[in-house]
FIPA-474667 format. One record per residue (C-alpha): x, y, z; residue in one letter. Coordinates in steps of 0.5 Angstrom, whole numbers, padded with zeros to 4 digits, always signed. Each point is the difference from the previous one (the first is absolute). Last residue first. Example, Ala and Ser with C-alpha at 12.3 -4.5 7.8 and 13.67 -1.06 7.14 Angstrom:
2
+0027-0002+0014S/-0002-0007+0002A/
// end
This chain:
572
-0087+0053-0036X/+0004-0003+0005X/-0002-0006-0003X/+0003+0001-0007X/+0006+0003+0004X/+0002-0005+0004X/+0004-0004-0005X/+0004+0006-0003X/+0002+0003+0007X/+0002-0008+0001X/+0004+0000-0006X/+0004+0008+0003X/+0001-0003+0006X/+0003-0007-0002X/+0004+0003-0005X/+0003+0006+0005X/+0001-0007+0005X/+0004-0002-0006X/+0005+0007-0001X/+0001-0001+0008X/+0002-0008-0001X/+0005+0001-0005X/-0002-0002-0008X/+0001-0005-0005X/-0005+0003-0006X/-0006-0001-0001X/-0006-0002-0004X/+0003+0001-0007X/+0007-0001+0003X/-0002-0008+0001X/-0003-0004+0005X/-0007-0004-0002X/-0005-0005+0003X/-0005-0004-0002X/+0001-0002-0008X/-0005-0003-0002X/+0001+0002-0009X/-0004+0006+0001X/+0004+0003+0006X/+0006-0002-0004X/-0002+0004-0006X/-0002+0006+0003X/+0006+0000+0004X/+0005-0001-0006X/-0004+0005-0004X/+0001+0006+0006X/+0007-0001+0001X/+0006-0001+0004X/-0002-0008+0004X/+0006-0003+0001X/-0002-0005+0005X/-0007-0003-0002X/-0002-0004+0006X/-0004-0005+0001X/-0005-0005+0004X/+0000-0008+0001X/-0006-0004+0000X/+0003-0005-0005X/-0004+0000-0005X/+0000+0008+0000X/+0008+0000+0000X/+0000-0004-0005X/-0004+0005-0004X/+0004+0005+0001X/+0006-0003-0002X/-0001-0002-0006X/-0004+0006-0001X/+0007+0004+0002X/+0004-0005-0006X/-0006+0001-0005X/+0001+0007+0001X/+0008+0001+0000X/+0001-0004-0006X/-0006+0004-0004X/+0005+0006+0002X/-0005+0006-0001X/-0004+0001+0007X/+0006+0000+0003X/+0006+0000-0002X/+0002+0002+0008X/-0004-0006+0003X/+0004-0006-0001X/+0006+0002+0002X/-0003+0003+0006X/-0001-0006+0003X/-0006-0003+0002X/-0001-0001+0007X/-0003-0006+0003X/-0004+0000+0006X/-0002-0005+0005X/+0005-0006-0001X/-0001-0006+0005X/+0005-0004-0003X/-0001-0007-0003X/-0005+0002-0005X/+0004+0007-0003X/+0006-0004+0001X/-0002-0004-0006X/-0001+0005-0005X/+0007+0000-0001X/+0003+0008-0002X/+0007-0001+0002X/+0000+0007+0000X/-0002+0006-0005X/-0008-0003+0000X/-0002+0004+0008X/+0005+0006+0001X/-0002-0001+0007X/-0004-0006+0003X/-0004+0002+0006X/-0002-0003+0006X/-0006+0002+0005X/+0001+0000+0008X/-0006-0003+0004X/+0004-0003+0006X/+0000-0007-0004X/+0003+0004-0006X/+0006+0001+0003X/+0001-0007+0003X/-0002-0002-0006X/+0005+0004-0004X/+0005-0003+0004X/-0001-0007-0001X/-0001+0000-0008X/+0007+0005-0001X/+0004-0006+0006X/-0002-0005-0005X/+0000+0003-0007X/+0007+0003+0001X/+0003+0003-0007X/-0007+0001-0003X/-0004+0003+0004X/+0006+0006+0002X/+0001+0000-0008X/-0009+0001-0001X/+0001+0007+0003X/-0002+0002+0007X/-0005+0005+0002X/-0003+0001+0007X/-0008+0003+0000X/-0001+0002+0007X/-0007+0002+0001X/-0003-0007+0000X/+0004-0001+0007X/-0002+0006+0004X/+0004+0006+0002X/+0000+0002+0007X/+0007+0004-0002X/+0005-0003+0006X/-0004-0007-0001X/+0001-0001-0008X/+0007+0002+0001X/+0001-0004+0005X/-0003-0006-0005X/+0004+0001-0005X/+0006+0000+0004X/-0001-0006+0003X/-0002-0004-0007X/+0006+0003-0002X/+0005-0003+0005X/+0003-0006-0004X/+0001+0004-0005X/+0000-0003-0007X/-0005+0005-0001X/+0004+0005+0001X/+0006-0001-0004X/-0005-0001-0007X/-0003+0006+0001X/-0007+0002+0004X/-0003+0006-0005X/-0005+0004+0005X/-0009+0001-0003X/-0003+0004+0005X/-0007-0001+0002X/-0007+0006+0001X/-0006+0000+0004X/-0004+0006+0000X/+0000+0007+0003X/+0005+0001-0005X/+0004+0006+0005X/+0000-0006+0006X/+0002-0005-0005X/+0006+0004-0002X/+0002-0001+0006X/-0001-0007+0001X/+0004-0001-0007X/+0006+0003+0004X/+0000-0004+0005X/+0001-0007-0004X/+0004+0004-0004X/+0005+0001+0005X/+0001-0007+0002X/+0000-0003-0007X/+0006+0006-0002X/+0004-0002+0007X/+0000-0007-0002X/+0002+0002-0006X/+0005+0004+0001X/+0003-0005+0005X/-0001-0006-0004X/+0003+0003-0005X/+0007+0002+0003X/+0003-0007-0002X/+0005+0003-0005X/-0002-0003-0006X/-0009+0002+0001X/+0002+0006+0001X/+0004+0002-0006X/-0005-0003-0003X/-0005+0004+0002X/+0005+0006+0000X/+0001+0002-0008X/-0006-0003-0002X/-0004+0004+0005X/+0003+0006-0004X/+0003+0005+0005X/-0003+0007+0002X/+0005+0005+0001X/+0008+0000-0001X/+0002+0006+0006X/-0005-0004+0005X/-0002-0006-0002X/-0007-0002-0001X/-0002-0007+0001X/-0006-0002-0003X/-0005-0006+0003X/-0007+0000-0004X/-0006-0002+0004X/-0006-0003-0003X/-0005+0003+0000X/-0008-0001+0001X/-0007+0000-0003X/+0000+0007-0002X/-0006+0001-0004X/-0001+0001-0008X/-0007-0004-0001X/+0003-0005-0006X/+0006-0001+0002X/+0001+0000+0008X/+0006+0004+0002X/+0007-0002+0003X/+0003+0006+0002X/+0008+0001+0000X/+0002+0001+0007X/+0009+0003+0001X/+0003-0004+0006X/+0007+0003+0003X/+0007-0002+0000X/+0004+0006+0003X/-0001-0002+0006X/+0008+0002+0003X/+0002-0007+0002X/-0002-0003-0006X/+0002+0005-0004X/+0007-0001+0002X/-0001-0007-0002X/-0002+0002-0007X/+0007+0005+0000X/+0003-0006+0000X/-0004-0003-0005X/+0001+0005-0004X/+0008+0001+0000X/+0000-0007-0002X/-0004+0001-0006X/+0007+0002-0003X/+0003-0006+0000X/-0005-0005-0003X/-0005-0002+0004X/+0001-0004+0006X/+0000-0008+0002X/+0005-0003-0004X/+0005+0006+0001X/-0001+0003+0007X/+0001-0008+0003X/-0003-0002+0006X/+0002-0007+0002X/-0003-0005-0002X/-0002-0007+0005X/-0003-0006-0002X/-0005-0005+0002X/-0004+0003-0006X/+0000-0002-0007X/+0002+0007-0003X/-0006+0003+0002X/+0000+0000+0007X/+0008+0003+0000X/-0003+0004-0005X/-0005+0002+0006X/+0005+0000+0006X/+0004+0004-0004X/-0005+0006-0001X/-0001-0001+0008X/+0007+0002+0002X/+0000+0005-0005X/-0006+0003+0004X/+0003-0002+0006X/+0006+0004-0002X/-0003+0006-0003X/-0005+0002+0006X/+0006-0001+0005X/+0004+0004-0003X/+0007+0000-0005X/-0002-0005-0005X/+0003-0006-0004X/+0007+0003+0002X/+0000+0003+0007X/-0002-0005+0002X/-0002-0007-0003X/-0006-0003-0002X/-0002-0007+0000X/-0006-0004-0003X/-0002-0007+0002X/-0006-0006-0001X/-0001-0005+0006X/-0003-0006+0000X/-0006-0004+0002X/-0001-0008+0002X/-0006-0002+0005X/+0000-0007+0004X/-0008+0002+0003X/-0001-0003+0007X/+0000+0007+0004X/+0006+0003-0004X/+0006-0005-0003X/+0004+0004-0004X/+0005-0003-0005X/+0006+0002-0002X/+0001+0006-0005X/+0000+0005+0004X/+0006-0002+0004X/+0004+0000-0007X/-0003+0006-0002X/+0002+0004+0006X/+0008-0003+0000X/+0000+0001-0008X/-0002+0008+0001X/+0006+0000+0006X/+0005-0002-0004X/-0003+0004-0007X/+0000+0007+0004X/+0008-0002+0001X/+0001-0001-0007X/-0004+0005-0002X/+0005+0005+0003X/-0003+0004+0005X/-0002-0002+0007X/+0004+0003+0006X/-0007+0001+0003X/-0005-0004-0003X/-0008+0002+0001X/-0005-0005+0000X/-0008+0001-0003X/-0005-0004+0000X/-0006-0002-0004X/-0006-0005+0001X/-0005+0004+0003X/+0003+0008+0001X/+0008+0002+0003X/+0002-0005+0003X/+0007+0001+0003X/+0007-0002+0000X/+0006+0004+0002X/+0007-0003+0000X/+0005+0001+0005X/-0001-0007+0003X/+0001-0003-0006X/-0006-0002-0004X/-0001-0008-0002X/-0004-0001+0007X/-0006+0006-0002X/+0000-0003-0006X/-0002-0007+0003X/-0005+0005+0006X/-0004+0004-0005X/-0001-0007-0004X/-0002-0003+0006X/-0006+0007+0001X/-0002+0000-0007X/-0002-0007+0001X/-0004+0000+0006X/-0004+0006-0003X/-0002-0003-0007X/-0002-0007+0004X/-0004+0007+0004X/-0002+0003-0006X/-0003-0007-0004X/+0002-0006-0002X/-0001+0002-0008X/+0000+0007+0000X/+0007+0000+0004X/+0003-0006-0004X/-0001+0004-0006X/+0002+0006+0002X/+0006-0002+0003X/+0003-0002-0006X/+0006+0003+0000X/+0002+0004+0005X/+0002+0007+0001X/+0007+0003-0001X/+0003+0007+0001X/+0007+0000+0001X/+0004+0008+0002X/+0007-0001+0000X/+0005+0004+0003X/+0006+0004-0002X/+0007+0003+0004X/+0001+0007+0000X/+0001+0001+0007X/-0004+0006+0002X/-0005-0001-0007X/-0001-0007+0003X/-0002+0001+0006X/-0005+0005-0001X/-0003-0005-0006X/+0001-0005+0005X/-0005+0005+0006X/-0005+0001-0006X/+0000-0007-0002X/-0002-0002+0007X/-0005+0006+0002X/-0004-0003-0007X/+0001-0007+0002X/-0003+0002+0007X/-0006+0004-0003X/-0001-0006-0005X/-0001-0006+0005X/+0006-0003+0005X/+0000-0008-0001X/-0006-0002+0006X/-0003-0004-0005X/-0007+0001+0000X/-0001+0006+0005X/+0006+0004-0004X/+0005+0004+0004X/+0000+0007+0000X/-0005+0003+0004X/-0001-0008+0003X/+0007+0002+0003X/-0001+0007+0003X/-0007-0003+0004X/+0004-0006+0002X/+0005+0005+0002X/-0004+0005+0004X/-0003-0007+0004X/+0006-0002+0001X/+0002+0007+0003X/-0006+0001+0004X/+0001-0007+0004X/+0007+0002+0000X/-0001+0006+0004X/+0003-0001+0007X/+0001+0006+0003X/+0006+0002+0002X/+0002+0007+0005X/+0008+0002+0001X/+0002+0005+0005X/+0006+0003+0000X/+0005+0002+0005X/+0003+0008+0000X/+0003+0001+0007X/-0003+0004+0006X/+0002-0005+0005X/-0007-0002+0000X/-0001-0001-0007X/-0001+0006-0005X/-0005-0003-0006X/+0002-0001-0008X/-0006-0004-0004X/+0000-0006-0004X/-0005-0003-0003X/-0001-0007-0003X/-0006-0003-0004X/+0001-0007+0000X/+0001-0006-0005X/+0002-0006+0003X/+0005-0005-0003X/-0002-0008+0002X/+0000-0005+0005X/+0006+0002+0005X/-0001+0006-0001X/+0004+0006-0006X/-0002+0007+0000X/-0003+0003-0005X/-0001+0007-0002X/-0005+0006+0000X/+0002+0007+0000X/-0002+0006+0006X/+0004+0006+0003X/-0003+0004+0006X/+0004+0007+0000X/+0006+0003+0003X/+0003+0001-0007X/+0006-0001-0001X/+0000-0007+0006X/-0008-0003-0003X/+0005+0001-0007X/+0005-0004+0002X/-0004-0005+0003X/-0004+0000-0006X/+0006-0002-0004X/+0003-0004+0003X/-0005-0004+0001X/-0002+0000-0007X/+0007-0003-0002X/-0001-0005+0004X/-0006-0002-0005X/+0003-0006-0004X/+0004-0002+0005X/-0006-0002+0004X/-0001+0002+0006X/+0002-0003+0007X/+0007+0001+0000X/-0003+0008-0002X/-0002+0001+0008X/+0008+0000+0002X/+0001-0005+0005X/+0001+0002+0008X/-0007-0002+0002X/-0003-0006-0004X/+0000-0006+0004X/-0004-0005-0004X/-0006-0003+0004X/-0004+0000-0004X/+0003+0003-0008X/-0003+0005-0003X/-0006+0001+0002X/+0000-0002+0006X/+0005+0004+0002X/-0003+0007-0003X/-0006-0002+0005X/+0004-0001+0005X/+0003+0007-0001X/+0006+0001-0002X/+0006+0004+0004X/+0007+0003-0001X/-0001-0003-0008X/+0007+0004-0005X/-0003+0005-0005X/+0007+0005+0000X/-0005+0005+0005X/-0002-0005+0006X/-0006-0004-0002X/-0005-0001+0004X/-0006-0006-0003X/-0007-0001+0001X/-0003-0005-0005X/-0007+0002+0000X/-0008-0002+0005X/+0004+0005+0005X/+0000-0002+0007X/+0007-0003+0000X/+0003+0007-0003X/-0004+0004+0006X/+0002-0004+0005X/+0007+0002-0003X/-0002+0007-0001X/-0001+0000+0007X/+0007-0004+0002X/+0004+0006-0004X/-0004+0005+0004X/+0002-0003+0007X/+0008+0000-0002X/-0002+0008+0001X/-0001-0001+0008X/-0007+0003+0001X/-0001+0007+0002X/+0002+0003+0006X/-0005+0002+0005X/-0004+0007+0002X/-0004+0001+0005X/-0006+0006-0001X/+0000+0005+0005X/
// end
């Protein structure tokens, strides 16, 4: 007969799992069911406090106040439910507060009462390195300011804040003056040193509730809570200028820059984030051109069309975000063998319910209110692409002629958004021909005279649009690297039979061929004019005689059909 013996005595379960709480690598604690320590491992001890006696305290003394309430709220749900219940906290130690992951599970002591048994790890080696990952997502690299993720995140929360207290905000947007200079003469990292204490002074002028945040080369954005009245916004303008006006000492070099400023103020100058930092960004730059080292603030009446044009410019940011802008192509063809040389893209804007709007209703529109830039940046990137498809049914090379308005060749980040789009697509320099007119030349020589080398150091060609309606002066043609120049449609619609337009196209035809400079016929509508500008030297034509502006399927269809027509003689 087997003996039998009684079991151990019960208090000898507790002092096992106490042995097995030492053993364990974590924190260790049991807790009684309202979250007060009946015993904590040394590991537990060490962590917190060593040498601290920590039994008979609630566990939450030890937790920041901040996350108490995710104690209770996992001790109760590990009670409800009878199942593990985990969340990370920070518990405060002598050096610093830890972060550990904590969970609580509901167990039957020896006496048959509910106790809890608490385990932490410490992950605050895993939570540094989550939040450097979080902030480097949205925190400048150059700076350290939030970037443009952040400041969007931010002006959607003041927005939110706004509509449920009624109070405004502002939204400011400055760049600095002058930085260009001192950065294509000394150099990026002179560029770089300086951008990160002008960062640090405008940071100094805020207040603790203000954001500020770079959001691209030399521009900054800040948004102002509480900030409505022009004077307020005045207050902190002066304060920004005035530390932007003090000398830069950086690496050597005692350098002097200054600072421009648009504001816009919510709900009033724009009741979305899209319409308030391009509101913003439409001052800044009348502020610019209005003797710079000032802030303006967004006015509806002096910086708009007329009253009724307002309607259309709001239904112009809708478009935006709804893709309603899109690309029409326009054939460029050789004059004397009648081939598809190129396209120059065309944007168009079909609204819904209204139809296709004229170019000369929203361009300038566009080029008012700031949105420019985004269109033509994403006109310049999408061409750029398209034109690699169309190559691919040509079965040749082909190039895409893009406008560049006045806004966007001032901005700082075209040259980067040029060549994303050259990249994205694949397409080379020579194939991308950029047009701007002679006013853009004109109004700031210098930085005109530096970006188009740049451009044209990676291959991209240059050309004059509306050639002889501008300032006209020969002189730009020598100083800038012009490729191209295009003979404005004014003097070719009277062709052959105005004596005035003919001398005019062979005045400008022949300076062309003097100079190495190719051309193109705009307005091209009939067969006389074509035939008398490809006898008269004339290279390229663009025009309803050749073609009309077209979507990219009814291209692709062209392209088909002239490369059927130029297989055919062979295949026979």
């Amino acid at each position: 007969m087997f003996s039998t013996r009684r079991d151990r005595p019960e208090a000898t379960v507790t002092a096992q799992l106490d042995s097995l709480m030492e053993a364990a690598g974590d924190a260790v604690f049991r807790l009684d069911m309202q979250g007060t320590i009946l015993y904590a491992s040394k590991r537990a001890i060490d962590l917190i406090c060593p040498g601290a006696e920590l039994v008979a305290k609630p566990l939450s003394t030890f937790i920041l106040a901040a996350d108490r309430p995710a104690i209770d709220a996992i001790i109760a749900q590990a009670t409800d439910s009878s199942q593990p219940s985990k969340t990370n906290v920070r518990i405060q130690t002598p050096g610093a507060a830890l972060w550990i992951e904590l969970q609580v599970t509901v167990y039957k002591s020896e006496h048959g009462q509910s106790e809890l048994l608490a385990v932490g790890r410490d992950i605050s080696g895993q939570q540094a390195t989550e939040e450097r990952l979080r902030h480097m997502a949205t925190h400048d690299a150059l700076t350290a300011l939030p970037n443009r993720s952040l400041l969007s995140d931010r002006i959607r929360m003041a927005i939110a804040q706004s509509r449920r207290t009624g109070r405004g905000f502002a939204v400011v947007a400055l760049d600095l003056d002058g930085f260009k200079k001192v950065n294509d003469a000394l150099g990026h990292p002179v560029g770089d040193a300086l951008l990160r204490v002008a960062a640090m002074r405008l940071s100094e002028t805020l207040r603790d509730v203000d954001t500020l945040a770079r959001v691209g080369g030399d521009e900054f954005v800040a948004v102002l809570p509480g900030a409505v009245s022009e004077a307020e916004i005045q207050i902190i303008a002066r304060r920004m200028i005035s530390t932007m006006q003090l000398p830069f000492d950086i690496q050597g070099h005692t350098l002097y820059v200054g600072t421009s400023i648009g504001a816009a103020v919510f709900p009033e100058h724009g009741d979305s984030e899209v319409k308030l930092l391009a509101h913003a960004d439409t001052a800044m730059y009348r502020a610019k051109e209005t003797g710079k080292a000032r802030c303006v603030v967004y006015d509806h009446e002096k910086f708009t069309q007329p009253e009724h044009d307002v309607s259309m410019e709001a239904a112009m940011f809708q478009a935006v975000r709804d893709g309603e802008f899109l690309l029409h192509y326009q054939p460029i063809v050789d004059a004397r063998s009648r081939q598809i040389m190129g396209f120059e893209a065309l944007m168009r804007w079909s609204r819904p319910g209204e139809g296709m709007v004229s170019p000369a209703q929203f361009i300038p529109m566009a080029e008012s209110n700031g949105l420019i830039n985004l269109l033509g940046a994403w006109a310049l990137k999408a061409a750029c692409v398209q034109i690699r498809r169309f190559e691919e049914v040509a079965g040749r090379p082909l190039y895409v002629s893009v406008n560049v308005s006045p806004r966007q060749f001032r901005n700082d980040q075209f040259l980067d958004i040029m060549d994303e789009a050259m990249k994205l697509s694949g397409l080379k320099g020579e194939q991308l021909l950029l047009e701007i007119t002679e006013g853009i030349l004109m109004s700031d020589p210098e930085h005109a005279e530096a970006l188009l080398t740049a451009m044209t150091s990676r291959n991209v060609r240059i050309a004059i649009d509306d050639f002889g309606t501008g300032y006209s002066s020969l002189a730009y043609l020598k100083r800038f690297p012009i490729a191209t120049l295009k003979i404005d449609r004014a003097f070719i619609k009277d062709l052959p039979g105005s004596v005035k337009d003919v001398a005019i196209c062979n005045v400008v035809l022949s300076l062309a061929s003097h100079l190495n400079l190719s051309t193109v016929a705009e307005g091209v509508e009939n067969k006389e004019q074509l035939d008398f500008l490809a006898a008269h030297g004339c290279g390229l034509i663009q025009g309803y005689h050749t073609g009309r502006p077209l979507l990219p399927e009814d291209i692709v269809t062209l392209l088909k059909a002239e490369r059927s027509m130029t297989a055919s003689p062979a295949a026979a």
